[in-house]
C-alpha positions as CSV (number, residue, x, y, z in Angstrom):
1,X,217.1,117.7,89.5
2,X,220.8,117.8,90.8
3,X,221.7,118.5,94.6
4,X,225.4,119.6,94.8
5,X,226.9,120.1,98.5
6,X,228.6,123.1,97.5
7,X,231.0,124.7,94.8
8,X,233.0,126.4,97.0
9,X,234.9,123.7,99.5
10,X,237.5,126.7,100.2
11,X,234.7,129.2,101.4
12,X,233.2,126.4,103.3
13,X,236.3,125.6,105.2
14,X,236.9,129.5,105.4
15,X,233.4,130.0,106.4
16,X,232.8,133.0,103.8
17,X,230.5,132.7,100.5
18,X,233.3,133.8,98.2
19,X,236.5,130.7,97.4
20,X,239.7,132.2,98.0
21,X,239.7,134.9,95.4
22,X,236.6,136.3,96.8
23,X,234.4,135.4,94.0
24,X,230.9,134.0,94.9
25,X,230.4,130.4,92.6
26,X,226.6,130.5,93.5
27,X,226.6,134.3,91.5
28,X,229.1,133.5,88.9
29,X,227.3,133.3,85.5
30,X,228.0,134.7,82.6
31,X,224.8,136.9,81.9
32,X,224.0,140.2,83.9
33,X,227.0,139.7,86.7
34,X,227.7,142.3,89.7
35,X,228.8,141.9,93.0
36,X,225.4,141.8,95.4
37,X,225.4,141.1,98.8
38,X,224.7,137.7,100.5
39,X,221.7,136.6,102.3
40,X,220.5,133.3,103.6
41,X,217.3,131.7,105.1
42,X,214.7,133.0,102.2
43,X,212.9,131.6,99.2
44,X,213.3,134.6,96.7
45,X,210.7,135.1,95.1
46,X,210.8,136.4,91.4
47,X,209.2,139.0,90.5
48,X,208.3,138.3,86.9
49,X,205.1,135.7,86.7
50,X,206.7,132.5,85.5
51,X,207.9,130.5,88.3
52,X,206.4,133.2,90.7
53,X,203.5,130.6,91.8
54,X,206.2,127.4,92.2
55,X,208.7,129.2,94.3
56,X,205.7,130.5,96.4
57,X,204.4,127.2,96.7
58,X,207.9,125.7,97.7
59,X,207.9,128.6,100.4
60,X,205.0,127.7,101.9
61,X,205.5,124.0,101.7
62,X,209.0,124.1,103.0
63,X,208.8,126.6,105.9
64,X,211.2,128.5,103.9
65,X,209.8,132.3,104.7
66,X,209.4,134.3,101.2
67,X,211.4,137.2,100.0
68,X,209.0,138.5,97.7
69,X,209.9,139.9,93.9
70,X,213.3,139.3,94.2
71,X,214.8,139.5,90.7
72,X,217.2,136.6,89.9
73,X,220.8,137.6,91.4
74,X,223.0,139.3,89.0
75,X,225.6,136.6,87.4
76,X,222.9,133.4,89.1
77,X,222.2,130.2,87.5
78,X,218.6,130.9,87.7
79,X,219.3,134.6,85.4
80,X,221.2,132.7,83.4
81,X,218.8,129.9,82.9
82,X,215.6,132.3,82.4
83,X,218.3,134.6,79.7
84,X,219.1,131.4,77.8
85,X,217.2,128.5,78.3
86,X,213.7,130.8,78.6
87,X,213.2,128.2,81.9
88,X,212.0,129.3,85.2
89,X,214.0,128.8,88.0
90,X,214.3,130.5,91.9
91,X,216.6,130.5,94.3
92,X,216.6,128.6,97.5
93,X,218.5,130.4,100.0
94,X,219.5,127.9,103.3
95,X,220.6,129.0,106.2
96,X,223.9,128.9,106.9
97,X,224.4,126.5,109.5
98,X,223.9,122.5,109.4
99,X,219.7,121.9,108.6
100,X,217.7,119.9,111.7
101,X,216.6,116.1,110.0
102,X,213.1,117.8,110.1
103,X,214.1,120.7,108.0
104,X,216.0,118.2,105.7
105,X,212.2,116.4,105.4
106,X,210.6,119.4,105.4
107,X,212.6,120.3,102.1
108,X,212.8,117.1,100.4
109,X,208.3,117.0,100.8
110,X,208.8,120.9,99.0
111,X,210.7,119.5,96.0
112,X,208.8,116.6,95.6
113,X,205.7,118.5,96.0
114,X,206.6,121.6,93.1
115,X,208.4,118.2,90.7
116,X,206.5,118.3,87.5
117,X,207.2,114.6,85.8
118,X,209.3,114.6,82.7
């Protein structure tokens, strides 16, 4: 598993999701891409049953609330991932402000937790 800070350091500073052209790194892939709104705070759900019962499970473990059968984002790593590599994947939405140590915790437990080895 790989953590990455962010690949948008311009929208950061800017405080917007898109870089400085307006394009949304997070939603960028090359399969199935459209424009979508944002939104933040949620574990989305998928809709389809693999990797349905592991990002309910991180929900629950995390605090994270659920945003149930939520197709992977149009243009997301996780579409992109399901499309090519057949692997299932969800998104993690985080709020969008600086998370409390506990939340931090509270996360790391989640991933630990839903890790399978190998």
């Amino acid at each position: 598993m790989w953590t990455i800070r962010t690949l948008n350091p311009d929208g950061v500073a800017a405080r917007r999701r898109g870089n400085a052209h307006g394009v949304d790194l997070n939603r960028n892939f090359a399969w199935n891409w459209k424009a979508i709104p944002s939104s933040s705070g949620e574990t989305l759900i998928p809709c389809e049953r693999r990797g349905r019962d592991v990002a309910l499970r991180y929900a629950r473990l995390s605090g994270l609330r659920p945003r149930d059968c939520f197709p992977s984002p149009p243009g997301s790593a996780t579409g992109y991932q399901g499309h090519r590599l057949g692997q299932r994947a969800f998104v993690v939405e985080l709020p969008g402000r600086a998370l409390r140590a506990a939340e931090v915790r509270r996360h790391a437990r989640a991933v630990s937790e839903i890790a399978e080895p190998g």
